[in-house]
C-alpha positions as CSV (number, residue, x, y, z in Angstrom):
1,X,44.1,6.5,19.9
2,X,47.4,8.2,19.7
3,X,51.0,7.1,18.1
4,X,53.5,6.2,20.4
5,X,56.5,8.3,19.2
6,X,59.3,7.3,22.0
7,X,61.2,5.3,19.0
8,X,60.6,7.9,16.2
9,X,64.0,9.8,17.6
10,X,65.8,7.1,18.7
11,X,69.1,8.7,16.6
12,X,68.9,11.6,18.1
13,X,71.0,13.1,21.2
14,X,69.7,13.4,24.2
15,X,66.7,16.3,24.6
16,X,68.0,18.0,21.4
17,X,66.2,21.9,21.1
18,X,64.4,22.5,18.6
19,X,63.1,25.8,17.1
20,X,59.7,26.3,15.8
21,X,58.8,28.8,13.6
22,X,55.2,28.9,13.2
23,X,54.5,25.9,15.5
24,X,51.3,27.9,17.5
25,X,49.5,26.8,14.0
26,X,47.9,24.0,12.5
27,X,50.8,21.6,11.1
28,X,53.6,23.7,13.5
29,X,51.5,22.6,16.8
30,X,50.7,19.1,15.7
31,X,54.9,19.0,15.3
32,X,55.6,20.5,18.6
33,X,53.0,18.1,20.2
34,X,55.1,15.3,18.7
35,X,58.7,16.7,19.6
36,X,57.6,17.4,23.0
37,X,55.8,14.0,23.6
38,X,59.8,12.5,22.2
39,X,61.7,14.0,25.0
40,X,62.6,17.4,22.9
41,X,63.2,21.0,24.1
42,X,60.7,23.0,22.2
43,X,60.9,26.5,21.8
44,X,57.8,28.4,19.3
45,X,58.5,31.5,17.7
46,X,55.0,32.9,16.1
47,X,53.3,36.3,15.1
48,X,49.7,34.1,16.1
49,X,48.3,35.9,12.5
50,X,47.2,32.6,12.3
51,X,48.3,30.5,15.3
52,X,46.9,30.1,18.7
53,X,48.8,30.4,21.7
54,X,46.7,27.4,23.2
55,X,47.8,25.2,20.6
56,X,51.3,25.4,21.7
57,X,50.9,22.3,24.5
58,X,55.0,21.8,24.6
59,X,57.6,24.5,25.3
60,X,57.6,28.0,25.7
61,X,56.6,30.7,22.8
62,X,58.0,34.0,21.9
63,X,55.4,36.6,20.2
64,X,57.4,37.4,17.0
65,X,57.5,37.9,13.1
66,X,60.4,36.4,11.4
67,X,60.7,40.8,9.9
68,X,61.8,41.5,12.9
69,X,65.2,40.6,12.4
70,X,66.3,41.7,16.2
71,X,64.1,39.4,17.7
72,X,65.0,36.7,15.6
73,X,68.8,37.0,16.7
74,X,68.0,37.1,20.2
75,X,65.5,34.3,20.0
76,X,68.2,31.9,18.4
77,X,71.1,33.4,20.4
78,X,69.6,32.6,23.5
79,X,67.7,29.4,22.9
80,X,70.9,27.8,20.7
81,X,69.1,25.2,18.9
82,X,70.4,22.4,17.2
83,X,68.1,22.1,14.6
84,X,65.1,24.9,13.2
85,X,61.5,23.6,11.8
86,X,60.5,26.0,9.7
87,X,56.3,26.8,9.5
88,X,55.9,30.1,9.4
89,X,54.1,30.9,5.7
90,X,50.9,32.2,4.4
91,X,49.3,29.0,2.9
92,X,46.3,30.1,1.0
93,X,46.2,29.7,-2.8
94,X,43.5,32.1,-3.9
95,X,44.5,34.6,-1.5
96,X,48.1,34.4,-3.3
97,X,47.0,34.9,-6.6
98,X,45.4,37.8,-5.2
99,X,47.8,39.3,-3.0
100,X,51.3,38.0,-4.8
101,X,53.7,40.3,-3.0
102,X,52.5,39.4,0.7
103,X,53.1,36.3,-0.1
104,X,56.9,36.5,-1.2
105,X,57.6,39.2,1.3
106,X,56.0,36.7,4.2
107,X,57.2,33.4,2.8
108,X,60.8,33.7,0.5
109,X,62.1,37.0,2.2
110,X,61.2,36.1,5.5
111,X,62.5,32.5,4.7
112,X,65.7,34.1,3.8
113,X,66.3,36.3,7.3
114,X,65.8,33.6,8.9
115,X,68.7,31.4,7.3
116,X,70.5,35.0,7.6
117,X,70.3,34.7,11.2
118,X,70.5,30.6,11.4
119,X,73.9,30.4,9.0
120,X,75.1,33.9,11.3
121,X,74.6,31.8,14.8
122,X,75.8,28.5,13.5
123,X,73.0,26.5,13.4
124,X,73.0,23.9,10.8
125,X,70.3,21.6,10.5
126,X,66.2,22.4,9.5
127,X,63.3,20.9,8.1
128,X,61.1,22.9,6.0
129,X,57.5,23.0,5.4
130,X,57.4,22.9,1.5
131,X,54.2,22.3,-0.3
132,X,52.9,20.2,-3.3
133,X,52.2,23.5,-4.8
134,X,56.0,23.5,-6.2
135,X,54.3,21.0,-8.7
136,X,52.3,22.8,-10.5
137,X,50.4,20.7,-12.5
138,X,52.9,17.8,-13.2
139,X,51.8,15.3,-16.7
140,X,52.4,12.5,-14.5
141,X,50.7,11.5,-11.3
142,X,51.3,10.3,-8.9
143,X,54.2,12.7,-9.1
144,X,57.4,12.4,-7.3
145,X,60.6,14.8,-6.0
146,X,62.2,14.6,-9.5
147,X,60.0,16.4,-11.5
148,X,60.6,19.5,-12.8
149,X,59.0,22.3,-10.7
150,X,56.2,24.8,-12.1
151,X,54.5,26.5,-10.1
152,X,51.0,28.0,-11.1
153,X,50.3,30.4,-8.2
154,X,52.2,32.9,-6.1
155,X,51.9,30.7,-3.2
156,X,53.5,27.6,-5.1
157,X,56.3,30.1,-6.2
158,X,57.4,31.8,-3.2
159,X,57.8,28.3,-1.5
160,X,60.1,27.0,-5.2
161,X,62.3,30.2,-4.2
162,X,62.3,29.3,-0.5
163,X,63.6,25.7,-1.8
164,X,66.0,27.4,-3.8
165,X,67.8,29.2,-1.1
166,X,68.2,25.9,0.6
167,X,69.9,23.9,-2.0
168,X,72.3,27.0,-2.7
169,X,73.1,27.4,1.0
170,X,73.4,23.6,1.6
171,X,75.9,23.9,-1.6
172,X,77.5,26.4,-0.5
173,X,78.3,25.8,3.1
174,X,78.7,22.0,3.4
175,X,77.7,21.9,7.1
176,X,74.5,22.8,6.5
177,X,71.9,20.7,6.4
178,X,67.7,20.4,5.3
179,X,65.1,18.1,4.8
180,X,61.9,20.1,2.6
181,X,58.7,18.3,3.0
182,X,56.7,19.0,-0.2
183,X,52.7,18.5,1.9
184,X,50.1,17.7,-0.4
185,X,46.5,17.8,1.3
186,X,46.8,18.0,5.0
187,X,43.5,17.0,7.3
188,X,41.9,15.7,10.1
189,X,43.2,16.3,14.0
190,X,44.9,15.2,17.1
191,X,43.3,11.7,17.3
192,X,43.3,12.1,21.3
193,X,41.5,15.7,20.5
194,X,44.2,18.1,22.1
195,X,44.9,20.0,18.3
196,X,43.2,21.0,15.4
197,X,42.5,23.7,12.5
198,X,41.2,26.4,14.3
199,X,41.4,28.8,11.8
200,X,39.0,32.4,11.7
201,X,38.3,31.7,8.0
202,X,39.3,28.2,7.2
203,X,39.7,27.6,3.1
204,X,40.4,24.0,3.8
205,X,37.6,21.8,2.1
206,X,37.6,19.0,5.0
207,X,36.9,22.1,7.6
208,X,34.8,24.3,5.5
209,X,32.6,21.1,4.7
210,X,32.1,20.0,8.8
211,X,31.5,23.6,9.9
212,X,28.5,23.6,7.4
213,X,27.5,20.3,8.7
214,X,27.5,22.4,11.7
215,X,25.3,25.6,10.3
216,X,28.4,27.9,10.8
217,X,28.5,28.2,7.0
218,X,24.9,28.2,5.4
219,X,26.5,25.7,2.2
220,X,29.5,24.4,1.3
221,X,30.8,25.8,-2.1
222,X,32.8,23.7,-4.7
223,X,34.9,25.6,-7.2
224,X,34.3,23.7,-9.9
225,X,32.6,20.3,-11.4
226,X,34.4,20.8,-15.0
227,X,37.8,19.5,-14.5
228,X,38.9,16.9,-16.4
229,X,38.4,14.0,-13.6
230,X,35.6,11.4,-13.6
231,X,33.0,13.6,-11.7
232,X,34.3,17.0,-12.7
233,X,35.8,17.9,-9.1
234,X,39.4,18.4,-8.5
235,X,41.4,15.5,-6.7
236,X,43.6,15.7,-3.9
237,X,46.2,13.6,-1.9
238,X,45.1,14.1,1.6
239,X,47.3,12.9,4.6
240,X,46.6,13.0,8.1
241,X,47.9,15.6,10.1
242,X,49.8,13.4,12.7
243,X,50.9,11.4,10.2
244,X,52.9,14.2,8.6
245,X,54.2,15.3,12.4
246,X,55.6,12.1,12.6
247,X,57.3,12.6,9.1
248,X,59.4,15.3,10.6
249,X,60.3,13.7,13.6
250,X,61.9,11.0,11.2
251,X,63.0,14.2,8.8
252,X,65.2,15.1,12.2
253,X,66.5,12.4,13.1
254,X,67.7,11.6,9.6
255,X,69.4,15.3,9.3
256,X,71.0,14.0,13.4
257,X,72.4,10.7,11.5
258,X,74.4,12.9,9.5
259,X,72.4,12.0,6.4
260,X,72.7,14.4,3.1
261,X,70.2,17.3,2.3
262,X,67.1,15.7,0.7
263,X,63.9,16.8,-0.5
264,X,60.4,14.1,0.4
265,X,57.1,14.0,-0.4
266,X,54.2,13.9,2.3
267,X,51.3,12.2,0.9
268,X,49.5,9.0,0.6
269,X,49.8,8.5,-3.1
270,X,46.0,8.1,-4.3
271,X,43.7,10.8,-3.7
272,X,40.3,11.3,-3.5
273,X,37.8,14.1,-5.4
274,X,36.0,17.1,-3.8
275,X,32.5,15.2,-4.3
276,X,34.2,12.1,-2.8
277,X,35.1,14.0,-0.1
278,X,31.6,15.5,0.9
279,X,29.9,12.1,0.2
280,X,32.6,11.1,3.2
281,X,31.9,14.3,5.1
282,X,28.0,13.7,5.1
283,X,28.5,9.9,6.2
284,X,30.6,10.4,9.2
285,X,28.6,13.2,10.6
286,X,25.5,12.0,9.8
287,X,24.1,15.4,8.2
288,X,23.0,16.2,4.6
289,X,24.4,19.8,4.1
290,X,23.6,21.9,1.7
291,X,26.6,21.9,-1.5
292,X,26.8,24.6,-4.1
293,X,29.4,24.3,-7.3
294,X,30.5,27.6,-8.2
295,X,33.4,28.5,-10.9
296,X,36.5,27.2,-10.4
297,X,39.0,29.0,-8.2
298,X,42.8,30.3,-9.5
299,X,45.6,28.4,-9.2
300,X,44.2,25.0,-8.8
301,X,45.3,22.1,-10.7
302,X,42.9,19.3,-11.8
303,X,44.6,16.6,-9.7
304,X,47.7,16.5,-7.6
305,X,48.7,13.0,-5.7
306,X,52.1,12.1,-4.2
307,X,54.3,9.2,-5.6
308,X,55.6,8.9,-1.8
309,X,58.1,5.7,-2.4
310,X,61.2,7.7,-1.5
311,X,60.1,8.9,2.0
312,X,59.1,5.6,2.9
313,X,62.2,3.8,1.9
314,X,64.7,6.9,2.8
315,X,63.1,7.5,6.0
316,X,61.5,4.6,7.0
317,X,58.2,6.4,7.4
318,X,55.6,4.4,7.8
319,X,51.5,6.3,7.6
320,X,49.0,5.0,10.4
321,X,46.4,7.1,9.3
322,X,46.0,6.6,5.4
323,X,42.1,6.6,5.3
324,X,40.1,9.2,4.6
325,X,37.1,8.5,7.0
326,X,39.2,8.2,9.7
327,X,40.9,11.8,9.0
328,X,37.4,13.0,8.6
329,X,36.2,11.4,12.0
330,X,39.1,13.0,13.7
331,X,38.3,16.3,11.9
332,X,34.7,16.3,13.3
333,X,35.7,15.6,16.6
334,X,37.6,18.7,16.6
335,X,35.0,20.7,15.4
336,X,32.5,19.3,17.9
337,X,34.7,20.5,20.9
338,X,35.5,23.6,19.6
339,X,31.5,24.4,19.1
340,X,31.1,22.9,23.3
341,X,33.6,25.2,24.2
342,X,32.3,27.7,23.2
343,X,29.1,26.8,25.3
């Protein structure tokens, strides 16, 4: 069933607009789904490298890449929003270490035209999608905000930077404004089945691991079974996808009550391993799919979980869907529409 988000803005002013960059993807249409369901004017702004147009179920969407620096103005000229979300990123690790500079042209310099453009129109207020990445890999876990940030990928990095520019802004102009959300693993889909990852090549290990459960993929690879964990596979914090929608619904209307920049993490706070999360996998749909471990993969820490205790107590946010066979139920649903559509 869904989560009734009529009270999650409850601070806010009536039918506030709110700009979406990236919001025609995974996390940014899962958002838009929730501001729109809350009584917000939703506009999208996306290149659709990675999003779909169809996923955008609230609001209208502009075709654009945060480069084009034109388009940008006009879009947040014309729309005058009172608060920006801010998705639009590349978001996958190996493909980072590979390809460094697109990802710190894509994520820190297009991060920084758009606060050109935001600070130059007076708007004052955003949430940004931050990652666990920032982390590194912390000596402590579960880790929280106030560890010291160390990066080990380009991916991890450009978003640090993209953090950066926020605090220095928010220092140096004192009407602006941000909550970052530092994501740690996020899965599963629209409960009600309207959204999920629909991705051309999906890296994520819940999706990769149902489309071979599907024969899309002919085996599901793990990078990996020598880490220093009990069975060898990394571990990850993962959170439902509406979950973490909800957490930026609370992110605005804490930024609306006039509340200080802050920085959260969006996790659960225990995590599960890779072979954990197969064993799951092969439960809830019912199919033993082939697995083959391979060598591990750059820029992947052993473990990473959340110590999510400020969120919860600074935001009031409160998870519905902390359980991993439920994320993985909702996952499978997704992936079982998507294969009868295509029929």
């Amino acid at each position: 069933m869904g989560v009734d988000v009529t009270n999650r803005l409850c601070r806010l002013p009536d039918a506030p607009r709110v700009l979406v960059t990236g919001g025609a993807g995974y996390i940014g249409s899962h958002v838009v789904l929730a501001l729109g369901q809350a009584g917000c004017e939703v506009l999208t702004f996306d290149n659709l490298s990675t999003g779909n147009p169809k996923a955008v179920l609230h609001g209208d969407l502009v075709v654009g890449d945060l480069a084009d620096r034109a388009l940008l103005e006009k879009t947040v000229n014309d729309f005058k929003p009172d608060a920006v979300m801010h998705f639009a990123a590349s978001i996958e690790v190996g493909e980072s270490v590979s390809s460094p500079l697109k990802y710190y042209r894509n994520n820190s310099i297009n991060a920084l035209n758009l606060l050109e453009v935001l600070r130059q129109e007076h708007v004052d207020k955003m949430v940004f999608s931050s990652t666990a990445a920032v982390y590194g890999t912390p000596e402590v876990l579960p880790v929280d905000e106030s560890v010291a940030l160390c990066p080990i990928n380009p991916y991890g990095a450009s978003k640090m930077m993209s953090e950066r520019f926020l605090a220095d802004l928010s220092e140096a102009d004192e009407a602006f404004r941000y909550v970052a959300l530092r994501y740690f693993n996020v899965a599963g889909a629209d409960p009600e089945t309207r959204l999920g990852q629909d991705y051309a090549n999906p890296t994520h290990l819940i999706t990769r691991a149902l489309k071979t459960a599907l024969g899309i993929y002919p085996k599901l690879q793990i990078y990996g079974d020598d880490y220093p964990t009990a069975d060898g596979s990394c571990i990850r914090d993962y959170i439902h996808v509406t979950d973490l929608a909800l957490a930026h619904l609370d992110a605005l209307s804490y930024l609306f009550d006039g509340s200080d920049s802050a920085i959260f993490n969006c996790g659960y706070g225990h995590g599960f391993s890779v072979h954990e999360v197969v064993a799951v996998a092969k439960r809830v749909t019912g199919i033993d799919f082939p697995v083959e471990i391979v060598g591990r993969r750059e820029g992947d820490p052993a473990e990473l979980m959340a110590d999510s205790n400020l969120i919860r107590r600074e935001l009031g946010w409160t998870p519905q869907y902390d359980n991993l066979e439920f994320i993985i139920k909702t996952a499978w649903e997704w992936e079982l529409k998507l294969e009868s559509d295509k029929n």
